[in-house]
Rosetta silent file (secondary structure, phi, psi, omega in degrees, C-alpha in Angstrom):
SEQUENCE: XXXXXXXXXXXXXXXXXXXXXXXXXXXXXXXXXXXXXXXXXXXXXXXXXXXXXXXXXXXXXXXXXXXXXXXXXXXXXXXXXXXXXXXXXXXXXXXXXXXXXXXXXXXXXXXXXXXXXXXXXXXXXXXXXXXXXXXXXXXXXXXXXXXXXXXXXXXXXXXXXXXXXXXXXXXXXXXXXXXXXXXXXXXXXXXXXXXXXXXXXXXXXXXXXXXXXXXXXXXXXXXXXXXXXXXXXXXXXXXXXXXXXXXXXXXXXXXXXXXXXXXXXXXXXX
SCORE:     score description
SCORE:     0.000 S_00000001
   1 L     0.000  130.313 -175.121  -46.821   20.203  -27.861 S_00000001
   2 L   -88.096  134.211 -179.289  -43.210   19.159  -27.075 S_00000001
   3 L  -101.766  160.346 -177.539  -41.414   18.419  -30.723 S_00000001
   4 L   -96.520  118.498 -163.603  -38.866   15.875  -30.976 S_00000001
   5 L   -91.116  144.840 -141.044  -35.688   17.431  -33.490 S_00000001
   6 L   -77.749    3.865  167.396  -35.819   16.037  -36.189 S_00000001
   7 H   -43.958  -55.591 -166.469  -32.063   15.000  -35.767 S_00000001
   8 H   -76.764  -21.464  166.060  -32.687   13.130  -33.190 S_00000001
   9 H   -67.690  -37.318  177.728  -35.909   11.032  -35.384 S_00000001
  10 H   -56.448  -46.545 -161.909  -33.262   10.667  -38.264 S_00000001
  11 H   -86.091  -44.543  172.398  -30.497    8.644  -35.872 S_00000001
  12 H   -45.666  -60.759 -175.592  -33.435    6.783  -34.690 S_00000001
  13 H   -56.963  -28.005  128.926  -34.814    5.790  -38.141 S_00000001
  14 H   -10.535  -77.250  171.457  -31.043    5.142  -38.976 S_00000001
  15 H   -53.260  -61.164 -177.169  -30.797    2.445  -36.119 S_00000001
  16 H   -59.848  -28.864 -174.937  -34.092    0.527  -36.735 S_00000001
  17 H   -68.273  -33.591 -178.266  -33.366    0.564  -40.115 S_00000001
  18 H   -73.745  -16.184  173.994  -29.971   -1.518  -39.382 S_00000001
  19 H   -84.428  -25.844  169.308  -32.175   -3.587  -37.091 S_00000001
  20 L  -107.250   65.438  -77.571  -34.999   -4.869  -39.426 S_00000001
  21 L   114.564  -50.545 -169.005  -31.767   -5.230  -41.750 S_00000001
  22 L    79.769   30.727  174.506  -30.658   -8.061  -39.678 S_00000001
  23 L  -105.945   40.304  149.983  -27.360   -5.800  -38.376 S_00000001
  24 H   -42.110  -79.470 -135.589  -27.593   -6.267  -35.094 S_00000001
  25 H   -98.128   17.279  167.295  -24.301   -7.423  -34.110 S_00000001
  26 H  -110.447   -4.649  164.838  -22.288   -4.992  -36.358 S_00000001
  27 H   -91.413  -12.882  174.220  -24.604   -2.059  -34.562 S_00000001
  28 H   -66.120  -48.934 -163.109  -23.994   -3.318  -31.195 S_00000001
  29 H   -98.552   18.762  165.627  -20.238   -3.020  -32.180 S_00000001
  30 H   -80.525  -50.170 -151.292  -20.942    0.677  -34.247 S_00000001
  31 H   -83.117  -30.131 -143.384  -22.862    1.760  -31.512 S_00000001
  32 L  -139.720   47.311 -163.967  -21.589    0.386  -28.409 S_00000001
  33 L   -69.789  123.365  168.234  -17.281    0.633  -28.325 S_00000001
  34 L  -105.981  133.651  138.182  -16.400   -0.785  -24.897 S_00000001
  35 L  -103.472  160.839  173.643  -12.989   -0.155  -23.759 S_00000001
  36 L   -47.999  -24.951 -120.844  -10.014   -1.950  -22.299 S_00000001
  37 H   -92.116  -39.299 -160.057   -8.639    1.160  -20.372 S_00000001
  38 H   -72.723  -38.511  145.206  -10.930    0.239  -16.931 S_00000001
  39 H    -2.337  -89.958  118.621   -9.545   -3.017  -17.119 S_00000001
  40 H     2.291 -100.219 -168.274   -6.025   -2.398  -17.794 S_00000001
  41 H   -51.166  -20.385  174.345   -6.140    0.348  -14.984 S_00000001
  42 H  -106.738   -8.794  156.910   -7.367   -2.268  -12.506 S_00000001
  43 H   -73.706  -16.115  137.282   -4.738   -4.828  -13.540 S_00000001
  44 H   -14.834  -70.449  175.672   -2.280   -1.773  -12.990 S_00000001
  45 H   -72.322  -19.595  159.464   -3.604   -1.325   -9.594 S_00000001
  46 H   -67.072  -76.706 -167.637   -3.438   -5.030   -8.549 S_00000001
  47 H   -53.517  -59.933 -169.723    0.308   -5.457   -9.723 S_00000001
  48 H   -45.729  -53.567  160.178    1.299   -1.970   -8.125 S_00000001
  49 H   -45.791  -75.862  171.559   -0.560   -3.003   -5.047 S_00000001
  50 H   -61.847    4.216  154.756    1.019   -6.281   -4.587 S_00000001
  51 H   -73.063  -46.853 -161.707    4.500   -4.948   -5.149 S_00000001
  52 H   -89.723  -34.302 -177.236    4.077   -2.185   -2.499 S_00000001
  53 H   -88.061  -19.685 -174.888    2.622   -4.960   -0.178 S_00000001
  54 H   -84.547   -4.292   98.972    5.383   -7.782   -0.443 S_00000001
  55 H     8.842  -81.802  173.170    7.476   -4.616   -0.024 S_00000001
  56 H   -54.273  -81.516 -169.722    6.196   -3.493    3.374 S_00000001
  57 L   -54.295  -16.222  169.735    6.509   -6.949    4.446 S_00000001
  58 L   -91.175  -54.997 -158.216   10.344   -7.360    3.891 S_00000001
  59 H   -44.521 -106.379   66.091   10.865   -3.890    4.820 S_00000001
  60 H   124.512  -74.220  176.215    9.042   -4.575    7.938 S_00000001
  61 H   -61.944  -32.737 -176.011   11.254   -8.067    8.933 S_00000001
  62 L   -72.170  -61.155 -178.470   14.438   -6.043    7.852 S_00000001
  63 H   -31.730  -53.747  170.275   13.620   -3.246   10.314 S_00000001
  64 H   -69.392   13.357  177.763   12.834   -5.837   13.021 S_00000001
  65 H   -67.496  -22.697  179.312   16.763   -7.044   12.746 S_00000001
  66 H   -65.702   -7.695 -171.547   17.130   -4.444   16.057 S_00000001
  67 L   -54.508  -63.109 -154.479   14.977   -7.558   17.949 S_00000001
  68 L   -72.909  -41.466  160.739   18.187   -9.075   17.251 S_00000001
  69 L  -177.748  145.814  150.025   21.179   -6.571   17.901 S_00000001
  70 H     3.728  -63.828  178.470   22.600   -3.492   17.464 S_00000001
  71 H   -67.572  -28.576  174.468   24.983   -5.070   15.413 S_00000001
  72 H   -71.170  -52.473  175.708   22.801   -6.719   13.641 S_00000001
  73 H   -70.379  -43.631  151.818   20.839   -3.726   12.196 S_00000001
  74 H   -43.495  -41.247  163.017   23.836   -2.025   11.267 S_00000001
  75 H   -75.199  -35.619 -177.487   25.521   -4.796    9.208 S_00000001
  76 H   -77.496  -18.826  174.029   21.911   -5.208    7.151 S_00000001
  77 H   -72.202  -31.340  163.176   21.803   -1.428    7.076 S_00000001
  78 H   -48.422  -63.013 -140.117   25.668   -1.620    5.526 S_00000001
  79 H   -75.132  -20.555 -178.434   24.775   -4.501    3.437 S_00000001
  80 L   -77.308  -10.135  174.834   21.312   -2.738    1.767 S_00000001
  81 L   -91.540   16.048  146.002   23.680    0.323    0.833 S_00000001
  82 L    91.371   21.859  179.059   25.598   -1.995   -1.122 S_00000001
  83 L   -73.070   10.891 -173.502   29.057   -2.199    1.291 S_00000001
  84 L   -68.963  -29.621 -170.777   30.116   -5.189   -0.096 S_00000001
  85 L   -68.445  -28.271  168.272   31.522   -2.615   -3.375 S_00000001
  86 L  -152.107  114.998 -178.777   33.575   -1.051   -0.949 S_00000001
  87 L  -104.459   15.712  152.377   35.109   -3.091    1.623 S_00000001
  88 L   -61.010  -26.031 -160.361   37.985   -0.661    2.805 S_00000001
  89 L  -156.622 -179.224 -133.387   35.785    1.230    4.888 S_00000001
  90 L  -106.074  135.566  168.549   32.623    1.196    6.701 S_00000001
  91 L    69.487  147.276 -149.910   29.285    1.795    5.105 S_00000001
  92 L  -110.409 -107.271 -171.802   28.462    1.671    1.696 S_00000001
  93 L  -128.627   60.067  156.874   26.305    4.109   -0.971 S_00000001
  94 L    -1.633  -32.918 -171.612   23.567    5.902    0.950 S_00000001
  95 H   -88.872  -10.269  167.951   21.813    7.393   -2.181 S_00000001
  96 H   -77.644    1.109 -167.953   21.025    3.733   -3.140 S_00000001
  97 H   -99.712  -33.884 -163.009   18.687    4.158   -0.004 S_00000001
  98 H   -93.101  -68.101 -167.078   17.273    7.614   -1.745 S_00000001
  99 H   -47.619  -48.473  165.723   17.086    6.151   -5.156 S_00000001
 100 H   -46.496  -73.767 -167.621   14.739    3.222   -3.384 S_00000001
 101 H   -57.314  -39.766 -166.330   12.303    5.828   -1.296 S_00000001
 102 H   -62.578  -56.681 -171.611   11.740    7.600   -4.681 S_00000001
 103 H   -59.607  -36.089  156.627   10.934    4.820   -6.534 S_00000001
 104 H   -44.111  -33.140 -169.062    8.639    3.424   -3.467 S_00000001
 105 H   -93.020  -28.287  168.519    7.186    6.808   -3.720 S_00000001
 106 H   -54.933  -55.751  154.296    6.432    6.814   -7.375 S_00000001
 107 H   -51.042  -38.266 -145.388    4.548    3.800   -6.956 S_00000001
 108 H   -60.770  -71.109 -163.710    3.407    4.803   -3.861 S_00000001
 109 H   -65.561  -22.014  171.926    1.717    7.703   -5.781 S_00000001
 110 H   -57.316  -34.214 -162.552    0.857    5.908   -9.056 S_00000001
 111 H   -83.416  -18.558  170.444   -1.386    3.060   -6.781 S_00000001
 112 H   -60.039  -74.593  177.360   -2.978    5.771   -4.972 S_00000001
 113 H   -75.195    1.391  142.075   -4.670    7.308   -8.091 S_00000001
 114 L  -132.862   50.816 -174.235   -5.678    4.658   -9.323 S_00000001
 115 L  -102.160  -73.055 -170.427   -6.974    3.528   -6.137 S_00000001
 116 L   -67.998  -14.540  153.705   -9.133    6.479   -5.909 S_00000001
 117 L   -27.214  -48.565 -129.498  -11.026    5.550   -9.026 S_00000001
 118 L  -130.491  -18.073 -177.912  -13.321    3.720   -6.681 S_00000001
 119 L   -75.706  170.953 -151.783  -13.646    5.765   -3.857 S_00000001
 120 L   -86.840  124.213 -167.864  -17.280    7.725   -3.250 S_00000001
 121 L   -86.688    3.928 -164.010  -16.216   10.920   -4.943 S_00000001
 122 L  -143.743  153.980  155.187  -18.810   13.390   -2.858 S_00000001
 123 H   -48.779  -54.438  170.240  -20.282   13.650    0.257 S_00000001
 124 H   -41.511  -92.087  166.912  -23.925   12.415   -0.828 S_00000001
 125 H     9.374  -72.774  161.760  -21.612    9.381   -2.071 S_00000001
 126 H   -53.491  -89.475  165.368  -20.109    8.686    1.166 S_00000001
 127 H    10.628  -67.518 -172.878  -23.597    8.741    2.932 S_00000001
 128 H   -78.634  -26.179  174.573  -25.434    6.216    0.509 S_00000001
 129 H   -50.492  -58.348  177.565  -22.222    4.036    0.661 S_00000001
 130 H   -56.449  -52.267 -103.975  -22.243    3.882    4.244 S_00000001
 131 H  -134.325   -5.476  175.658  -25.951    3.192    4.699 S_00000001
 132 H  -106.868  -15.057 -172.776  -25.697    0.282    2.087 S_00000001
 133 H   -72.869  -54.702 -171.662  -22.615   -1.148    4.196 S_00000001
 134 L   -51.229  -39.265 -166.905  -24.427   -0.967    7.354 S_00000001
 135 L   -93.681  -26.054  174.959  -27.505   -2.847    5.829 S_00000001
 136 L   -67.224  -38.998 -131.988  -25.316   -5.326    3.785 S_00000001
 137 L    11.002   88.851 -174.952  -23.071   -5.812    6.675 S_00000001
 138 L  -102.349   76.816 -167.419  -20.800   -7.391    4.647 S_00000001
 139 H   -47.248  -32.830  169.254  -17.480   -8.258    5.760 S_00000001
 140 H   -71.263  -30.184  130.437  -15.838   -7.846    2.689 S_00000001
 141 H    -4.695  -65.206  168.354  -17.477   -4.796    2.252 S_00000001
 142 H   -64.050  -52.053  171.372  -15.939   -3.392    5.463 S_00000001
 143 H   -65.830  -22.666  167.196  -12.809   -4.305    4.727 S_00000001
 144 H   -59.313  -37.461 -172.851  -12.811   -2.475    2.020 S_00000001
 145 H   -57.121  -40.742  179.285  -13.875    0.832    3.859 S_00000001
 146 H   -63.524  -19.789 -170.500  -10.995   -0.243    5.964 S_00000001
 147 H   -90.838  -56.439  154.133   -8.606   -0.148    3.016 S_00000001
 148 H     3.807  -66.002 -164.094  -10.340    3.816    2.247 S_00000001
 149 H   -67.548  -53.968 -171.727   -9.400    4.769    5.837 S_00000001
 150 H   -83.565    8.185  178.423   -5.645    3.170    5.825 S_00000001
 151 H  -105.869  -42.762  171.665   -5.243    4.246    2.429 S_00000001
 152 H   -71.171  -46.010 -178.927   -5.794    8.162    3.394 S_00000001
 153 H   -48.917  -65.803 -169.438   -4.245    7.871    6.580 S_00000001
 154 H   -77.605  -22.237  167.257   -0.760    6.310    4.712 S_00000001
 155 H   -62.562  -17.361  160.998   -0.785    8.599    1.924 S_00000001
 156 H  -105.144  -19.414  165.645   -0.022   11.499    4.315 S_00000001
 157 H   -73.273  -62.416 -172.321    2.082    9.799    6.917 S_00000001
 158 H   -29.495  -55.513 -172.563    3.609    7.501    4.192 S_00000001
 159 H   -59.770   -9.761 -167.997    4.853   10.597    2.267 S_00000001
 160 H   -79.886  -83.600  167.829    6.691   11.960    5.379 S_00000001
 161 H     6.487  -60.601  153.646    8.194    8.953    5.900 S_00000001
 162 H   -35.396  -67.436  172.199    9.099    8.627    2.274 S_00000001
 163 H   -78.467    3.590  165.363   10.453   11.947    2.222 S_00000001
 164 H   -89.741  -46.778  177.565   13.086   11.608    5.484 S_00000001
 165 H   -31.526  -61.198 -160.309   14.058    8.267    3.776 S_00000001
 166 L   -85.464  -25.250 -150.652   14.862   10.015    0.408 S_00000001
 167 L  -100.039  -61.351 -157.683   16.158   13.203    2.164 S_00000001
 168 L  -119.846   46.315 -172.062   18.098   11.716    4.626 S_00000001
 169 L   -34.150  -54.769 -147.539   19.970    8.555    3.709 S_00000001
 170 L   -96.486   -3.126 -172.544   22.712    8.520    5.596 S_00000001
 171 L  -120.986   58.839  148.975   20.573    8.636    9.319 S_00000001
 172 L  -142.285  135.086  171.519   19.628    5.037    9.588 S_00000001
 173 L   156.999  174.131 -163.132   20.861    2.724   11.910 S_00000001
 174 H   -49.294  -25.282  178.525   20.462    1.909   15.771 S_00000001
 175 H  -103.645  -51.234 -138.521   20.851    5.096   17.132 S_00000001
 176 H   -78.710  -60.465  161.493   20.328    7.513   14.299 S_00000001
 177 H   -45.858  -46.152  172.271   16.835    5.666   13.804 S_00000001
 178 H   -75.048   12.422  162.801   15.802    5.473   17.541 S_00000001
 179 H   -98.991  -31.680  169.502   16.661    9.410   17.981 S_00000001
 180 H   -57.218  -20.623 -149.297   14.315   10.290   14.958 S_00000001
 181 L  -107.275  -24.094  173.686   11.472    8.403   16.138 S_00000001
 182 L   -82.075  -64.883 -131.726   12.630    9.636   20.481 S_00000001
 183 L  -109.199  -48.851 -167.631   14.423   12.590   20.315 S_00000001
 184 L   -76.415   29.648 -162.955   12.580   13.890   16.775 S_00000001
 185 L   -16.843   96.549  167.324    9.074   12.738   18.393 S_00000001
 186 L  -107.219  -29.630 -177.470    8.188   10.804   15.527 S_00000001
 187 H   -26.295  -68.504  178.540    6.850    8.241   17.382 S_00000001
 188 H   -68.766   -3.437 -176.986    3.645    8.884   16.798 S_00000001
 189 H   -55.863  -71.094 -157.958    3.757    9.510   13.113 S_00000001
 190 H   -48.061  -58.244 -158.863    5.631    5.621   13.002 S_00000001
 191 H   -92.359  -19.047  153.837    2.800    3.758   15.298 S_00000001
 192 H   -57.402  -78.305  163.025   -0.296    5.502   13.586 S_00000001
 193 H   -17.497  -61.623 -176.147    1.745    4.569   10.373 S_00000001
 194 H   -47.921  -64.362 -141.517    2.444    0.426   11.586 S_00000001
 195 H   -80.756  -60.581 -172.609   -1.535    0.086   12.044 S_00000001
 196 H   -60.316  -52.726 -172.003   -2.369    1.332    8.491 S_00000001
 197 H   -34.792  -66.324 -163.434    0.466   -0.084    6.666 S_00000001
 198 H   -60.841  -42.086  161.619   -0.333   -3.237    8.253 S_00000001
 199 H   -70.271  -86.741 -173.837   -4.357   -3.473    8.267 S_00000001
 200 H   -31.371  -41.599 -167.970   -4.203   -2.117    4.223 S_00000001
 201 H   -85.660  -83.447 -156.570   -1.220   -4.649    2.846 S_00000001
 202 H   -54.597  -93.928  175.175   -2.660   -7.691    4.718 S_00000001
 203 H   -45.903  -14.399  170.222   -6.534   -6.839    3.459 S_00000001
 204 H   -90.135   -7.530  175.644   -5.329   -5.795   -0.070 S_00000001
 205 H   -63.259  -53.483  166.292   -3.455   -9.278   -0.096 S_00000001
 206 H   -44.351  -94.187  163.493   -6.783  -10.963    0.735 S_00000001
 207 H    -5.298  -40.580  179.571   -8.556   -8.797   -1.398 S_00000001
 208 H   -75.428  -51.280 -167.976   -6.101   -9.839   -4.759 S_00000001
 209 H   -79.319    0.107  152.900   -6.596  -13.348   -4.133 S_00000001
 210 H   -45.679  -60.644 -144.995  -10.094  -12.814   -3.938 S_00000001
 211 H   -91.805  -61.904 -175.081  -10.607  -10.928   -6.987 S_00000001
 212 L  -111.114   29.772  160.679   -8.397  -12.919   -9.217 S_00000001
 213 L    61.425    6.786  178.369   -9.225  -16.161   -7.944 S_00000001
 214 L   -23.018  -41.789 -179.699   -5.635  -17.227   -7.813 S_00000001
 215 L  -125.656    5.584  141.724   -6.259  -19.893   -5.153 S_00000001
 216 L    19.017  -94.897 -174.624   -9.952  -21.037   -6.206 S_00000001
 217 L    74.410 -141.038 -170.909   -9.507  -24.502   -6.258 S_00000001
 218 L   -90.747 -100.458 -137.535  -12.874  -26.986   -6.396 S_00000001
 219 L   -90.514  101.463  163.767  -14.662  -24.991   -3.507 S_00000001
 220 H   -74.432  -43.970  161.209  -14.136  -21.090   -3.656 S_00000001
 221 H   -26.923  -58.653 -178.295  -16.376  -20.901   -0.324 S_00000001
 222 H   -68.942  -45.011  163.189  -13.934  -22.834    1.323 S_00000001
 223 H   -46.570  -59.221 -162.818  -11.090  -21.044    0.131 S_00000001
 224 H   -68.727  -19.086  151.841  -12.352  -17.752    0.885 S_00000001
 225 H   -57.047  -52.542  165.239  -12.592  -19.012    4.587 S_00000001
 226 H   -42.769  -54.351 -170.223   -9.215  -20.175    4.579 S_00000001
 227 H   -79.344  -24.600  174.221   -7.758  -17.070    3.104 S_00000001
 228 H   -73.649  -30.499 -158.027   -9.714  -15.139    5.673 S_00000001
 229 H   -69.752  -62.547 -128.485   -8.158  -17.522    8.556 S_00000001
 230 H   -78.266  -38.496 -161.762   -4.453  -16.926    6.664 S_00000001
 231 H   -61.546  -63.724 -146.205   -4.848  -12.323    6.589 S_00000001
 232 H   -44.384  -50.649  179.135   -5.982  -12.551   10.630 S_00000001
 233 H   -57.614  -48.695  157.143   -2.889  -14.435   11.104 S_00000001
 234 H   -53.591  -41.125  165.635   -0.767  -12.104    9.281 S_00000001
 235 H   -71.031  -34.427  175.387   -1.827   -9.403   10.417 S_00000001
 236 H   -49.530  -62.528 -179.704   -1.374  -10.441   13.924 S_00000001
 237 H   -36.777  -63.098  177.280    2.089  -11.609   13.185 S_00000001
 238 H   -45.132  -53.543 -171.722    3.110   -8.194   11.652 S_00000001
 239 H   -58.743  -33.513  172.580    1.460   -6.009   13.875 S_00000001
 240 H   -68.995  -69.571  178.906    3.206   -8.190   16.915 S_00000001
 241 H   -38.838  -35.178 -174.494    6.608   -7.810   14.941 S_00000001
 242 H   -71.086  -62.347  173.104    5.957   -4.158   14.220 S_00000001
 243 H   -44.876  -51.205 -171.186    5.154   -3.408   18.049 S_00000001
 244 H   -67.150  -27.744  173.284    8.183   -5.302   19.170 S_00000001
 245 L  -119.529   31.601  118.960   10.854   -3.178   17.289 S_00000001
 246 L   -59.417  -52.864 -148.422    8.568   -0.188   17.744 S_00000001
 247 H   -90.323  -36.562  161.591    8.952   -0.847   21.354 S_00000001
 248 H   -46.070  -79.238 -166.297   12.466   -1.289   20.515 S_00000001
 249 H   -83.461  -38.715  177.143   13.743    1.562   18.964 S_00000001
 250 H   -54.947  -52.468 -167.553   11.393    3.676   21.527 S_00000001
 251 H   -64.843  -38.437  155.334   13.624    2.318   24.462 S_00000001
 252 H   -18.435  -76.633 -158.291   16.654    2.757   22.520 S_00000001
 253 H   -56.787  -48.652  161.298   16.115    6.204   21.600 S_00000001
 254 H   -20.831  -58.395  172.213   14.956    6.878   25.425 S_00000001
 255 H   -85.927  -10.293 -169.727   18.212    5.746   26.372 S_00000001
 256 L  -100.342   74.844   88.533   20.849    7.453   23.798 S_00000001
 257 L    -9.607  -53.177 -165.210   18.649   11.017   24.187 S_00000001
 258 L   -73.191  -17.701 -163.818   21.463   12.745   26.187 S_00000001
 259 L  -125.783   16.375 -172.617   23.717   11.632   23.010 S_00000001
 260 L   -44.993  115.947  141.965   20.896   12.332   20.296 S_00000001
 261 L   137.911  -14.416  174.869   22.663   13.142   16.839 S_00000001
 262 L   -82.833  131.702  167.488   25.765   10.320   17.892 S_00000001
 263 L   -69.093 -176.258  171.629   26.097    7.704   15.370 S_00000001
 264 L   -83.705 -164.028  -94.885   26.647    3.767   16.328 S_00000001
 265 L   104.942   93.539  149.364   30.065    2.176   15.736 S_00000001
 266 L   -30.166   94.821  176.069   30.028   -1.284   14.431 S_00000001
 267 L   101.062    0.257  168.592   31.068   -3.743   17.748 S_00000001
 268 L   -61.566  -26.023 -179.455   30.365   -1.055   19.919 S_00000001
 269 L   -71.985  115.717  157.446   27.451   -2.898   21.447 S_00000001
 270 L    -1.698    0.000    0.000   27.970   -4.563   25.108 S_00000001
């Protein structure tokens, strides 16, 4: 005969006794401590996320200043290094460019982990997830899986990226960027890179306003339609902007090769 110890008969007869008592709700809160911490940790992950995506998205518009000129990307490359502080001479304080990639990367790595809270932590995991996706089919659902995928993918690209940034300060601008990404064949790092950044910021943007109902209104249905209309659109837009000074900076670099490693000169452009 299997015995029950009698420990475990004691903490029962304990509990019922607080229950024929009439202490229910002070054993629910003896018995039963919920904490804040998961909470917390997903309001964490929300802010951290939407910093890192309205992020991306300036970065992203600043970057595309070669659409406009040479000249152009070199005075916003002056003016984010602060050259206004010293206007004797050309170019400003490169390590404010360094100080920036860490601190991108700090988040970078805080939003990651606690990010990964949610992912299927096993193989088995992965399996029954997929097989409940397929049978939900469930667009939001998907997109998430999609945020998984671009979220591994940029956590190993990102960090290169990150680390030439923080490493290397002083080698941005029209040429010195199109010879990393030509001459350094980087390329493909950068347009692997575009497509995650860009699918992941644009669905975790969705995904926020989703979650914390921010734009609600009378009809959440309708919203949630809306807001669906408003990513597709963004993302197109980026991903077209992204291509076009990808596409940029390739032909650039193509043509300064033979001169790889020469900086630009402010008014030097045709």
């Amino acid at each position: 005969m299997l015995r029950v110890p009698r420990g475990c008969c004691l903490q029962q007869e304990h509990i019922m006794s607080k229950v024929v008592d009439g202490e229910m709700p002070r054993l629910l809160r003896d018995e039963v401590k919920k904490s804040r911490w998961p909470a917390r940790l997903d309001l964490a992950q929300s802010f951290s996320g939407l910093a890192l995506g309205l992020f991306m998205w300036t970065h992203l518009i600043l970057v595309s200043s070669i659409l406009i000129s040479k000249d152009a990307m070199m005075k916003l490359t002056y003016f984010m290094e602060a050259s206004f502080l010293k206007p004797e001479e050309p170019g400003g304080y490169p390590l404010l460019v360094s100080a920036t990639a860490i601190a991108v990367f700090l988040l970078f790595i805080a939003h990651a982990g606690l990010a990964m809270r949610k992912f299927p932590a096993t193989w088995k995991q992965h399996r029954v997830f997929r097989a409940q996706m397929a049978m939900m089919k469930h667009s939001d659902t998907n997109q998430w899986y999609t945020q998984v995928v671009t979220g591994f993918i940029m956590f190993f690209l990102g960090s290169v990226h990150l680390y030439i940034m923080a490493s290397q300060p002083d080698n941005i601008g029209p040429y010195a960027s199109a010879d990393r990404m030509w001459s350094g064949h980087m390329w493909p790092l950068y347009l692997v890179l575009l497509f995650a950044v860009e699918l992941h910021g644009a669905i975790g943007m969705y995904r926020l306003a989703i979650k914390w109902g921010v734009f609600d209104g009378d009809d959440p249905r309708r919203t949630r339609r809306r807001l669906k209309t408003v990513k597709t659109l963004i993302t197109v837009f980026f991903l077209a902007l992204g291509l076009a000074s990808f596409a940029a900076y390739v032909k650039i670099g193509i043509e300064h090769a033979p001169h790889a490693g020469e900086r630009y000169q402010l008014g030097s452009e045709p």
